[in-house]
C-alpha positions in Angstrom: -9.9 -33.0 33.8 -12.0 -32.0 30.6 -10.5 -28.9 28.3 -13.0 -26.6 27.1 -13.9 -27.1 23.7 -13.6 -24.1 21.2 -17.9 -24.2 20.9 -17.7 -23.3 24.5 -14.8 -20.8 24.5 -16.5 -18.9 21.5 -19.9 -19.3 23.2 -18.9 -17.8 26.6 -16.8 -15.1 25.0 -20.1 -14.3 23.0 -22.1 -14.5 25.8 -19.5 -11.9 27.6 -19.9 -9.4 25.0 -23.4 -9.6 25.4 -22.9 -8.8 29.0 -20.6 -6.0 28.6 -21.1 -4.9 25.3 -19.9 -0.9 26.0 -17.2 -2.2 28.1 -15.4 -4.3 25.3 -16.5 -2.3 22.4 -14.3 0.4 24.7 -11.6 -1.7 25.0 -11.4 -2.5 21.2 -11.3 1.5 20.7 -8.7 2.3 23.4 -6.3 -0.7 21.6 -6.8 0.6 17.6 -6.0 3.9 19.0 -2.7 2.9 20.5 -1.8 0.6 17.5 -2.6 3.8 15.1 -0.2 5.9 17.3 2.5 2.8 17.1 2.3 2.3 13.7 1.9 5.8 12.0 3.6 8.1 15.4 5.9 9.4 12.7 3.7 10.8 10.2 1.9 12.5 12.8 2.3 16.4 13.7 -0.5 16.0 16.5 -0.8 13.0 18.4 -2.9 14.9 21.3 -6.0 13.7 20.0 -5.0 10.6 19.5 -4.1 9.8 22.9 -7.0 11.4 24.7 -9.2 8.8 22.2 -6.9 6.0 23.7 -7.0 7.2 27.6 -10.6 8.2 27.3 -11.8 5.2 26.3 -9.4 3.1 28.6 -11.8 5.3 31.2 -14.6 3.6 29.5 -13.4 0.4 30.2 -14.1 0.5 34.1 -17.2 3.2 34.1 -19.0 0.8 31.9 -17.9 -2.1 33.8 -19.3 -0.6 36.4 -22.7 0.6 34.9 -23.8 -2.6 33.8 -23.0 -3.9 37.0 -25.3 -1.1 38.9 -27.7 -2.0 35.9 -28.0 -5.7 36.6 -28.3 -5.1 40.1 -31.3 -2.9 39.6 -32.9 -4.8 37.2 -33.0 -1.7 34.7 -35.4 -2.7 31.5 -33.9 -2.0 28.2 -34.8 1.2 27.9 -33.0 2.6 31.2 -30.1 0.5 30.4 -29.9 2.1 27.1 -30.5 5.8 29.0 -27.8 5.0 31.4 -25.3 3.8 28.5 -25.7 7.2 26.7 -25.4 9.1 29.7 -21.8 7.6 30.5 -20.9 7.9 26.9 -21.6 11.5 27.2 -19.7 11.8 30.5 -16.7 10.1 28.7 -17.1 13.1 25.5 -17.5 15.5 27.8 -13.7 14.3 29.6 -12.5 14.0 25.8 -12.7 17.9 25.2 -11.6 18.6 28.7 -8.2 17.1 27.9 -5.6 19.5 26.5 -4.7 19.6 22.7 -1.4 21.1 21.1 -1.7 24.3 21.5 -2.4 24.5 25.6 0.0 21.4 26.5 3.3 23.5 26.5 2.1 25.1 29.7 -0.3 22.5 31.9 -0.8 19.1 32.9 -4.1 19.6 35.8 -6.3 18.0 32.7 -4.5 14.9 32.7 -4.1 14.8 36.6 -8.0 15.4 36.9 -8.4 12.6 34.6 -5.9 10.2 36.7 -8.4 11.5 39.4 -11.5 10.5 37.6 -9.7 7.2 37.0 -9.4 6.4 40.8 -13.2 7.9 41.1 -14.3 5.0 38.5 -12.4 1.9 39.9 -13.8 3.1 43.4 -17.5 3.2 42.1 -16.9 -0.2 41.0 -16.2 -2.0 43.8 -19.1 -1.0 45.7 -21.8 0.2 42.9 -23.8 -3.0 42.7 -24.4 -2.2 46.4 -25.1 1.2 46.8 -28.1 0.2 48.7 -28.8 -2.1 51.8 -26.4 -3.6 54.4 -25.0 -6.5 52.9 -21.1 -6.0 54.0 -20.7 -10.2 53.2 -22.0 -10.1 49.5 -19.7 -6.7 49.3 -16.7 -8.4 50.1 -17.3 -11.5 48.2 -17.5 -9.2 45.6 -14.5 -7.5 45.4 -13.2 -10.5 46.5 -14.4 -11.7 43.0 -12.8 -8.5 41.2 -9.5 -9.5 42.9 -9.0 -12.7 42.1 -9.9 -12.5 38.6 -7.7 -9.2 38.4 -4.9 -11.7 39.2 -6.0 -14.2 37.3 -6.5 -12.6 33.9 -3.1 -10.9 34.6 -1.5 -14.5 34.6 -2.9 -15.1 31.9 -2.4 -12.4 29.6 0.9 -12.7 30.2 1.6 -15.8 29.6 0.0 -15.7 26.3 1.7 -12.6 25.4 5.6 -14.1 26.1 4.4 -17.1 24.2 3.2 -15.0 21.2 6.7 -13.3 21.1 8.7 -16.5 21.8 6.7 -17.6 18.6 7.7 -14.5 17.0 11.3 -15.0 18.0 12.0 -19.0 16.6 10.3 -17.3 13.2 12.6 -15.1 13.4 15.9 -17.0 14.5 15.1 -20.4 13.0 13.3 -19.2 9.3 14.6 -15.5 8.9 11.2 -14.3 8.7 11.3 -10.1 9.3 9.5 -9.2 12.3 8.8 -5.4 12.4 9.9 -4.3 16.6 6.7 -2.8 16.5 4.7 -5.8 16.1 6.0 -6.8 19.8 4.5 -4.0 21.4 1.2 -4.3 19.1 0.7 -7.8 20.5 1.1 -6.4 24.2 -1.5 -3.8 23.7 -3.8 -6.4 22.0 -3.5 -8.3 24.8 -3.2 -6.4 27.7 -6.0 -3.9 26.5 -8.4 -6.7 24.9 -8.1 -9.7 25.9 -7.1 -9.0 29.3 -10.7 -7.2 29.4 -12.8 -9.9 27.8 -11.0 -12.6 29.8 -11.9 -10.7 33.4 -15.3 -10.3 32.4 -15.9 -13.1 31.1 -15.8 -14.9 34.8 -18.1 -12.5 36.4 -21.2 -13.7 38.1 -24.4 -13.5 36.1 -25.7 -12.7 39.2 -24.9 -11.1 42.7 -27.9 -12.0 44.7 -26.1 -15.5 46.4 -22.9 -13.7 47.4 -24.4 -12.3 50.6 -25.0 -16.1 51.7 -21.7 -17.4 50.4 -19.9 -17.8 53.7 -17.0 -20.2 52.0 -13.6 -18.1 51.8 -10.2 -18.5 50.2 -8.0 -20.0 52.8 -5.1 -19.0 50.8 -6.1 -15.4 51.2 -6.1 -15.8 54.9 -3.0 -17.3 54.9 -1.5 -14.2 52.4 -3.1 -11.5 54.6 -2.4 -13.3 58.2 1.0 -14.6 57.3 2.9 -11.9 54.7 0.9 -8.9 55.2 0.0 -8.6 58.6 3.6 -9.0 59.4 5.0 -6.1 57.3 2.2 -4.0 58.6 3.2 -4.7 62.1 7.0 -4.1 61.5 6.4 -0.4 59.4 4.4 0.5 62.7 6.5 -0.1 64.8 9.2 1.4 62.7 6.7 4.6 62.1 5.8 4.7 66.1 10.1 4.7 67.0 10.6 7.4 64.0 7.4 9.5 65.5 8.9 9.3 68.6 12.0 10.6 68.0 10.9 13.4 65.8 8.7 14.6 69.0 11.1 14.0 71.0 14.1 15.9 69.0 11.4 18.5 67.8 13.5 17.9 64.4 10.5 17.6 62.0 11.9 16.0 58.5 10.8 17.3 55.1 7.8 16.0 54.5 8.3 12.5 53.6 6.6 10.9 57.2 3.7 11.8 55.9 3.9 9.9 52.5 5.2 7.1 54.2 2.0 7.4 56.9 -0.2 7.6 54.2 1.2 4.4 52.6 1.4 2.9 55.5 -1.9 3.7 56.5 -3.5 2.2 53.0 -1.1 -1.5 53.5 -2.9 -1.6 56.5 -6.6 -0.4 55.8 -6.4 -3.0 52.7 -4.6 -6.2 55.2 -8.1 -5.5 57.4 -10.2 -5.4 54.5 -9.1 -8.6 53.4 -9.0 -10.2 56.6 -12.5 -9.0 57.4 -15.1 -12.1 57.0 -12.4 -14.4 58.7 -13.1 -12.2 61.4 -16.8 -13.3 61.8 -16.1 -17.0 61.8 -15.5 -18.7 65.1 -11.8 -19.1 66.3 -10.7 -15.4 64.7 -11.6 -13.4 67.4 -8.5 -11.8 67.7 -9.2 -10.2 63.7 -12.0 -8.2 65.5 -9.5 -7.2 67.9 -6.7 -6.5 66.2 -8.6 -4.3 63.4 -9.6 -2.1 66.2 -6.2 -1.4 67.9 -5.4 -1.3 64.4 -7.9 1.7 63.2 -6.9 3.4 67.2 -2.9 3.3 66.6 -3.9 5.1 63.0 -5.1 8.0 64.9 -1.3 9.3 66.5 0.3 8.6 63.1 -2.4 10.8 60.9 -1.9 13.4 63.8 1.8 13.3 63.0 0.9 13.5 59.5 -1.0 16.9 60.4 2.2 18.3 61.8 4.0 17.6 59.7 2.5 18.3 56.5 1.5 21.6 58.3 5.0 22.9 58.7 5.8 22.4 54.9 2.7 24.3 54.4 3.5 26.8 56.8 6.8 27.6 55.1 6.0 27.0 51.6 2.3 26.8 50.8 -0.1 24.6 49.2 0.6 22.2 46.4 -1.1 20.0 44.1 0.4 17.1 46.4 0.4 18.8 50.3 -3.2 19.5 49.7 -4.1 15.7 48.3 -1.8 14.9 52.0 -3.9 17.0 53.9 -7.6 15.3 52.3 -6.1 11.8 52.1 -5.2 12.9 56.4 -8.9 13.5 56.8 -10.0 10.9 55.0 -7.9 8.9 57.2 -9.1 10.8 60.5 -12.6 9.5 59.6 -12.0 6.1 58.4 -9.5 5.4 61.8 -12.3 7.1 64.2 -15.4 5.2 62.6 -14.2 1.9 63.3 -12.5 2.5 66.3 -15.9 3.4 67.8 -17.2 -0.9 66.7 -18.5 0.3 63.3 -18.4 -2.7 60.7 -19.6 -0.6 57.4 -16.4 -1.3 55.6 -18.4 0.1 52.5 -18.3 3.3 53.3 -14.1 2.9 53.0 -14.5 3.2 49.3 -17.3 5.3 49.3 -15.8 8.2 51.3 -12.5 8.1 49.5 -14.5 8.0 46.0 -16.6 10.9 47.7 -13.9 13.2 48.6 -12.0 12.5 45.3 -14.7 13.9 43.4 -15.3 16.5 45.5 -11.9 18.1 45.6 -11.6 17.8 42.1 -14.0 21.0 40.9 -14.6 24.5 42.4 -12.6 26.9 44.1 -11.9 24.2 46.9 -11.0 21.9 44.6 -7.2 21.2 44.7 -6.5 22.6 41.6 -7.6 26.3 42.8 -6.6 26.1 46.2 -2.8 25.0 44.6 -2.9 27.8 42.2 -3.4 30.6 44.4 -1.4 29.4 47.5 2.0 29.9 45.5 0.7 32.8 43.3 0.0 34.5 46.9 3.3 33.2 48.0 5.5 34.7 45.0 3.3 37.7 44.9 4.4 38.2 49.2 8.0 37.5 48.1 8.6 39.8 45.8 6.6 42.7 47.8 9.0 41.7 50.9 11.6 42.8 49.1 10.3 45.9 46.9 10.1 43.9 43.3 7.0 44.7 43.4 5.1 48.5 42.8 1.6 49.3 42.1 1.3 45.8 41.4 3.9 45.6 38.6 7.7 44.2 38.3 10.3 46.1 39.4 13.3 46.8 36.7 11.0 44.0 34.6 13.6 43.0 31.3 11.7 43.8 28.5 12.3 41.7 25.3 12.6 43.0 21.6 10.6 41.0 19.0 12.5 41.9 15.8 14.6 38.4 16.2 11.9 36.0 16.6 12.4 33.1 17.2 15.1 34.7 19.4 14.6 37.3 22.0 16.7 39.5 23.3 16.8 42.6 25.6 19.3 45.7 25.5 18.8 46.0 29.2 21.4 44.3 31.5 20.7 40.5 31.9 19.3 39.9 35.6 19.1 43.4 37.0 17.3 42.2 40.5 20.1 39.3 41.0 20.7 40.1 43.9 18.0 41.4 45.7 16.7 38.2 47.1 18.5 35.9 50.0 19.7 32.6 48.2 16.6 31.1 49.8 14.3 32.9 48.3 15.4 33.3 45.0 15.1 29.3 45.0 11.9 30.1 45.8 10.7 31.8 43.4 12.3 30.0 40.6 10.7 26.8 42.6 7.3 28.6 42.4 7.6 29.3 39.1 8.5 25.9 37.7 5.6 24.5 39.8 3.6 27.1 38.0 4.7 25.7 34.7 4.0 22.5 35.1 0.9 22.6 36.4 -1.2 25.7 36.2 0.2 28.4 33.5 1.1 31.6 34.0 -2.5 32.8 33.8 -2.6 34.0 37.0 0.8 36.1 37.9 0.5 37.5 33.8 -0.7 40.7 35.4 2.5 41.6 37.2 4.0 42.5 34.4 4.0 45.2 31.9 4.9 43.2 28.8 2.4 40.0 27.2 4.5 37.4 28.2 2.2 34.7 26.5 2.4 36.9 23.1 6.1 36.5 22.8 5.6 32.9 23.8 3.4 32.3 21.1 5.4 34.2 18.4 8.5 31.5 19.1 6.7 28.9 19.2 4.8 29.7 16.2 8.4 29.7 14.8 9.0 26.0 15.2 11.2 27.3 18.2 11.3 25.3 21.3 10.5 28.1 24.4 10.8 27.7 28.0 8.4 29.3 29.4 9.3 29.5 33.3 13.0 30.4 31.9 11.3 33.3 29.8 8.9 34.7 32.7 11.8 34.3 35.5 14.3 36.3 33.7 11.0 38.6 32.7 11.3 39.5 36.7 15.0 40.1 36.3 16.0 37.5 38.1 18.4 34.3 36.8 16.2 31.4 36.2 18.3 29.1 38.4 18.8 27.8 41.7 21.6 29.6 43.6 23.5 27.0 45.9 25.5 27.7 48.9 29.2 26.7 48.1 32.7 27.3 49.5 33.9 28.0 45.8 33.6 31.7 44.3 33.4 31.2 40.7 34.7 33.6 37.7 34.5 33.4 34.1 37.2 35.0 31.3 35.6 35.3 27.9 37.2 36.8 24.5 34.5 40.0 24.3 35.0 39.6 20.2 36.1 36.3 18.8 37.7 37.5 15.6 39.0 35.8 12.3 42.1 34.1 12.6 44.6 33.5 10.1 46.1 30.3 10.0 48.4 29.9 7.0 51.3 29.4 8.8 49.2 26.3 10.2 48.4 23.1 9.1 45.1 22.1 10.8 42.5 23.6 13.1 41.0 21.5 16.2 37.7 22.5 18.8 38.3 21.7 22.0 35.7 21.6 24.8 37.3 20.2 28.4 35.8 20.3 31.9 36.2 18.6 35.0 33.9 18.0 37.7 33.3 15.5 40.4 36.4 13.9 39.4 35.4 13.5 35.7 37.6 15.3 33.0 37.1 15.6 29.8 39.1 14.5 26.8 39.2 15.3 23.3 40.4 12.2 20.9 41.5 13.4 17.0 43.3 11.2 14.7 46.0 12.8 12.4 47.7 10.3 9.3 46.8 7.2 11.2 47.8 8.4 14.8 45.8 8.9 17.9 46.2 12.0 19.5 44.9 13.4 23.3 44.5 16.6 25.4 43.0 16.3 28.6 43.4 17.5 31.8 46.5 16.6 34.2 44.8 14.6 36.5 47.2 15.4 39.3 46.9 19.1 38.5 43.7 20.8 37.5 45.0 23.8 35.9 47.1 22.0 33.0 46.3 20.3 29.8 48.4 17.5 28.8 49.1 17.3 25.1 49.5 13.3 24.4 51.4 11.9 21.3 52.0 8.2 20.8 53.8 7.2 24.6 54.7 11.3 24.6 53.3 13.9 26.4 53.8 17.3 26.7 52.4 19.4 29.5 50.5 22.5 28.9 50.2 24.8 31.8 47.3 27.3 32.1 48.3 28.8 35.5 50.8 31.2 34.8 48.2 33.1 32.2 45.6 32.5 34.6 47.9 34.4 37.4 48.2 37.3 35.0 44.7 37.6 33.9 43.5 37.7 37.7 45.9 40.1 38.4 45.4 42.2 35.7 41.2 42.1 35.3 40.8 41.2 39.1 37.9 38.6 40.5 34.9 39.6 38.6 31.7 37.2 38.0 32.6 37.8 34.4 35.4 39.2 32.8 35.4 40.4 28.6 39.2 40.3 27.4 40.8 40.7 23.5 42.1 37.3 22.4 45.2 38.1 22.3 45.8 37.9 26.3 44.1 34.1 26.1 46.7 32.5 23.9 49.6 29.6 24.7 52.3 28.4 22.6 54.2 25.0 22.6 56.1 22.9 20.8 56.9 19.3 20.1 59.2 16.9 18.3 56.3 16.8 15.5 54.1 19.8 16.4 53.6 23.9 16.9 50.8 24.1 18.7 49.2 27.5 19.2 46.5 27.2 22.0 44.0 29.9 21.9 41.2 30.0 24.7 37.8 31.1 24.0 36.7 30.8 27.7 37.7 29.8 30.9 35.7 29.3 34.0 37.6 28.3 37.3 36.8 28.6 41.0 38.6 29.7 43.9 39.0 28.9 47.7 41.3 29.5 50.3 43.7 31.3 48.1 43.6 28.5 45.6 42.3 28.4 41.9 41.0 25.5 40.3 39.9 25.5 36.5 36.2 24.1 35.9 36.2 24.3 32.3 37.6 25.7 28.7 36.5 25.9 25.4 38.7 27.4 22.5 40.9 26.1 19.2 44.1 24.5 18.4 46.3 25.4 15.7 48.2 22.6 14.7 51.6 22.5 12.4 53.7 19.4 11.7 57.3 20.3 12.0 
């Protein structure tokens, strides 16, 4: 076998940039802008822009992929081609100022998941772009065909070349002491994967399409991958999704959701096994493809009913999201792909097609699934809090308002949480659910009118003070409700706190220790401190969770919380939170070397069936050697 010579390497990688000139140059941006972000992320107070440079161009890599593919099909002169280019390049600006900068990225992420969106949109338009027109389902296939195998193949590739570029790197390093910067590895990776990785799958694209349609020669391999590992595994998640559908109709005992992920992945494992097996199918002797893609495309149609339900009741009880509504599209889109070809259809272009059409379409307007998101849980909370009188005249009930005069800390004289309380445990999740979701990916643009205060003004005014701000924390609390989820627990728990923690005097002591100790899930805490060459502990008795153990070389001396804990309870009762002088949370010891003085800050604990269990302490320790 004859190697390429380098004339022939450099010639065909020229001739590939002549091909795909936009495409490359695209690539080339996408790669300095990540190795500028690598090298100087540092130094740099905004890297927003930066990024939406590298992930826009990235989307240039495909759309222009893709273009001069239409292009070439078409036979577009110079002048359209040029037309074309510029109208892409303008799409691709367009995206660039879409995408969010520093100032709007504390509160949304829909640009980003529109772009994700657009992504998918591209990579669909070009698998079947060069064939927008006529019926030639064989030339299709080779075609993609074509894009699969040299996906793979420049994959292998690129990564072989990279691990040999930083096994290189590695022997300088080991065998001649030669500094290698860590950043360098991750520089070659993106040089690679984003560059060469593009040129190299390019480069082994047809000049031309117009034999494909006649080329009836197919991978046997691929047969034998589709026939033999995925057909297999499609047949055994059926199965398993047909038993589990069963029962749930059966049981009427609908799960939370997840059957319809697992549907819809299902459903695509399969959709791409009969895509690949699809010419085979026309060839003599593979009947039973034809067949089996048919009782394929009919058992779809129970499982996306199934998906209907159950994505329904979520909806039903909680509303649209961002990700029930891209369920319910992704069930239709199912619906019509599983009824077209059960009917003998053979267009297996318009798969593709009609995903790529209903992407784009349920990314703008007041369908889109941005929108219909938006107002399905603003119309929720808004019903929630009206239930259950938060709401009047369209304003917050007992709203905390927060003074300014601290920024970047606000604070309200008002009592914390003043509707706590007021909602079920259910629906308080709710509404600090909703409101997270809102956070992440809309803003608080739309529920800003139910209160009296500007919420975003005192957002702006701490984060203009270099002071990170939570926002869903800030506009939870806003409706006077705590800003976490409330859990359902056999424990009641109670907090002692010192109300002042005053100056101490510690002449009579030698040293002065923090201690911070809880125990949960069987974890407790310890706190280590050396003292003239020796290692000293105090942790929690493992055998009794309301005493400390004060360790010394192989001594130990056990310090006891419960009787003070007995007398504070008695004394201040069960509260949620109870504000006592610091005088009443103190403990005395001694030891062979030590006076210890123990005083407690704050101790949380829990209580069930007449029991109390310490979570938690914070305080000092006053130390003096005897």
């Amino acid at each position: 076998m004859k190697l390429p010579s380098i004339s022939y390497l450099l010639n065909k990688s020229k001739e590939s940039f002549l091909r795909f000139p936009a495409t490359l140059i695209s690539a080339l941006v996408s790669v300095c802008a990540a190795i500028f972000l690598i090298e100087y992320s540092n130094d740099i107070t905004n890297t927003f822009p930066y990024i939406n440079i590298l992930i826009t161009s990235a989307l240039g890599i495909p759309l222009f992929f893709g273009l001069s593919m239409f292009n070439s099909s078409q036979n577009f002169n110079r002048t359209k081609s040029a037309f074309s280019h510029l109208l892409c390049l303008a799409i691709l600006v367009i995206i660039y100022y879409t995408l969010p900068d520093s100032d709007t990225t504390h509160n949304t992420s829909i640009p980003y998941i529109r772009y994700g969106i657009f992504n998918v949109i591209v990579h669909l338009l070009v698998s079947f772009i060069p064939y927008l027109k006529g019926n030639a389902l064989n030339g299709f296939w080779n075609f993609n065909k074509i894009l699969f195998i040299r996906f793979w193949t420049s994959v292998l590739y690129s990564g072989f070349l990279y691990i040999g570029l930083i096994l290189a790197l590695s022997a300088l390093n080991l065998l001649f002491d030669v500094d290698i910067d860590n950043d360098l590895y991750f520089e070659f990776y993106v040089v690679i994967i984003g560059l060469f990785n593009t040129w190299f799958f390019v480069s082994g694209i047809p000049s031309s399409l117009k034999n494909l349609e006649n080329n009836h020669e197919y991978p046997n391999g691929l047969k034998i991958f589709a026939q033999y590992v995925l057909l297999p595994l499609l047949t055994l998640y059926l199965i398993i999704l047909y038993a589990y559908g069963t029962k749930i109709i059966v049981l009427w005992n609908w799960p939370k959701g997840i059957v319809s992920y697992l549907i819809s992945c299902v459903s695509v494992l399969g959709i791409l096994t009969v895509l690949l097996l699809y010419p085979y199918g026309q060839l003599k002797n593979n009947s039973w493809i034809k067949k089996f893609s048919r009782i394929f495309y009919f058992s779809l149609i129970p499982l996306v009913a199934i998906l209907f339900i159950a994505i329904g009741f979520r909806i039903g009880d909680y509303g649209f999201t961002i990700n029930r509504y891209v369920i319910v599209l992704l069930g239709v889109w199912l619906s019509f792909v599983a009824l077209y070809f059960s009917f003998g259809k053979k267009n297996i272009k318009l798969i593709p097609m009609s995903l790529a059409l209903i992407l784009a379409l349920m990314s703008f307007g007041p369908w889109s699934v941005f929108s219909v998101g938006e107002k399905s849980q603003i119309n929720r909370l808004v019903s929630i809090l009206e239930e259950n009188n938060l709401l009047q005249d369209g304003k917050v009930v007992n709203e905390v308002i927060w003074k300014t005069d601290k920024i970047p800390s606000l604070y309200s004289n008002e009592a914390s949480n003043p509707n706590d309380g007021v909602l079920v445990d259910s629906l308080h999740n709710e509404v600090v659910s909703i409101i997270n979701y809102l956070d992440k990916h809309h803003g608080f643009s739309g529920i800003s009118h139910l209160y009296a205060q500007n919420i975003d003004s005192l957002i702006v005014l701490c984060l203009d003070s270099n002071k990170y701000t939570d926002e869903s924390n800030i506009y939870t609390r806003s409706l006077g409700l705590s800003p976490y989820e409330k859990y359902s627990s056999h424990y009641d728990y109670y907090t002692f706190n010192v109300e002042d923690i005053i100056v101490t005097q510690v002449t009579s002591y030698d040293y002065v220790l923090d201690f911070d100790l809880s125990q949960y899930g069987g974890i407790l805490d310890r706190v280590d401190f050396e003292l003239n060459g020796e290692e000293y502990f105090i942790e929690f008795n493992p055998s009794d969770p309301n005493t400390l153990m004060f360790i010394e070389n192989s001594n130990s001396l056990e310090i006891s919380v419960e009787k003070m804990l007995s007398r504070l309870t008695n004394t201040y009762g069960f509260k949620s939170e109870s504000r006592i002088h610091q005088s009443e949370m103190e403990i005395e010891k001694k030891t062979s070397r030590f006076d210890i003085k123990m005083l407690f800050h704050s101790i949380d604990y829990k209580t069930s069936n007449d029991s109390t269990y310490i979570s938690s302490m914070h305080g000092k320790v006053l130390l003096k050697i005897r």
